[in-house]
C-alpha positions in Angstrom: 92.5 -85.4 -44.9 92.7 -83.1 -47.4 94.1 -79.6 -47.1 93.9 -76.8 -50.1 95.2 -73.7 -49.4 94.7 -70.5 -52.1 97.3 -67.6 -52.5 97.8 -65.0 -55.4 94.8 -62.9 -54.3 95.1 -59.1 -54.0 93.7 -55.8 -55.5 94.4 -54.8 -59.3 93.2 -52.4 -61.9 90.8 -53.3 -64.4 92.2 -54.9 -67.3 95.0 -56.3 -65.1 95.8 -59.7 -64.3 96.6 -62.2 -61.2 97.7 -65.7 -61.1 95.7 -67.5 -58.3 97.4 -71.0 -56.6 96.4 -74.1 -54.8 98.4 -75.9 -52.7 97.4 -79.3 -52.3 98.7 -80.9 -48.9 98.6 -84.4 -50.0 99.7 -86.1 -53.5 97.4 -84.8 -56.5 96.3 -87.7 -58.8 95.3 -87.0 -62.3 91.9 -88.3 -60.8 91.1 -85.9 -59.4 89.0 -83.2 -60.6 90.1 -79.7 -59.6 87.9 -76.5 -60.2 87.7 -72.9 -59.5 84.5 -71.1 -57.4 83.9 -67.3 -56.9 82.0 -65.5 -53.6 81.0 -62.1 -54.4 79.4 -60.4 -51.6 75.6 -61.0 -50.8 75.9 -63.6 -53.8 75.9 -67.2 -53.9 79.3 -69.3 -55.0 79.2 -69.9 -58.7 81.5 -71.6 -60.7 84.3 -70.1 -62.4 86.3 -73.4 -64.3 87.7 -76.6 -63.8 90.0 -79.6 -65.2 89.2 -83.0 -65.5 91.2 -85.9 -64.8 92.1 -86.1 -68.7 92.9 -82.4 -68.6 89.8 -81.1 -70.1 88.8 -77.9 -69.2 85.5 -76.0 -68.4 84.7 -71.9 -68.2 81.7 -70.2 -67.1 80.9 -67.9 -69.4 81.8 -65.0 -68.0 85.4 -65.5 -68.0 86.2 -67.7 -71.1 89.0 -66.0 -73.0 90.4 -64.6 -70.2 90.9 -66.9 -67.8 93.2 -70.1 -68.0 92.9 -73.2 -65.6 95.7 -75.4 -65.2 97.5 -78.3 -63.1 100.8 -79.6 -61.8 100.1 -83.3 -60.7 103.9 -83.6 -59.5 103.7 -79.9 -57.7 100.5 -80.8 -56.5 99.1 -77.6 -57.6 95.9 -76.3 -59.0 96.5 -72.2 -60.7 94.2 -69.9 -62.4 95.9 -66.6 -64.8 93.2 -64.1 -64.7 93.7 -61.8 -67.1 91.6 -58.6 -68.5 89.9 -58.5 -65.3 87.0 -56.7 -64.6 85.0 -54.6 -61.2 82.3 -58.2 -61.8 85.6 -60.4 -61.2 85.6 -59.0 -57.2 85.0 -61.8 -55.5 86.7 -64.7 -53.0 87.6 -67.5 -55.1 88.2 -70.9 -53.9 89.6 -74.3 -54.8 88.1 -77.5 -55.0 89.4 -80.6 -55.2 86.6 -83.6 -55.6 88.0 -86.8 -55.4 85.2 -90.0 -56.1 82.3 -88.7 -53.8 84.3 -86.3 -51.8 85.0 -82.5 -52.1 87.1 -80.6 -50.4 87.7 -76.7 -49.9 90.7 -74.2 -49.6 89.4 -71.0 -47.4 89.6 -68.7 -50.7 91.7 -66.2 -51.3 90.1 -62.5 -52.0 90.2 -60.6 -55.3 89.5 -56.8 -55.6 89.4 -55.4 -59.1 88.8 -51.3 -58.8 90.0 -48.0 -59.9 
């Protein structure tokens, strides 16, 4: 069984930045494909990036040049840098981890951008 758990969450400025983490409880194979989702309240989850097993990468909209997905298969750790954020970044974001037909979830970790 799979466990991811998210940290690096908190409550910044506009134009500030935040490093989000995954901790992946059991070994992290380069097949698996990891991505990022966002909450926001009274919204559904969207998408917010993810990394393939050959380390190519994917952005919503919304957040490409400012955001950066990356991996440490021997850390077994999946990070976002957020940077520039914005008051439409508020949101819980979570980890996936999707290995063949299976996807697992980390319980998110909150972000709050606001004056």
């Amino acid at each position: 069984q799979v466990q991811l758990v998210e940290s690096g969450g908190g409550s910044v400025q506009p134009g500030g930045s935040l490093r989000l983490s995954c901790a992946h409880s059991g070994h992290l194979y380069r097949t698996h494909v990891l991505s990022w989702y966002r909450q926001a309240p009274g919204k559904e989850r969207e998408f917010v990036s993810g990394i393939g097993s050959d380390g190519t990468t994917t952005y919503a909209d919304s957040v490409k040049g400012r955001f950066t997905i990356s991996r440490d298969n021997v850390a077994n750790r999946l990070y976002l840098q957020m940077n520039n954020l914005k008051f439409e970044d508020t949101a819980m974001y979570y980890c996936k981890c999707s290995m063949g037909l299976a996807n697992y979830w980390g319980q998110g970790t909150q972000v709050t951008v606001s004056s």
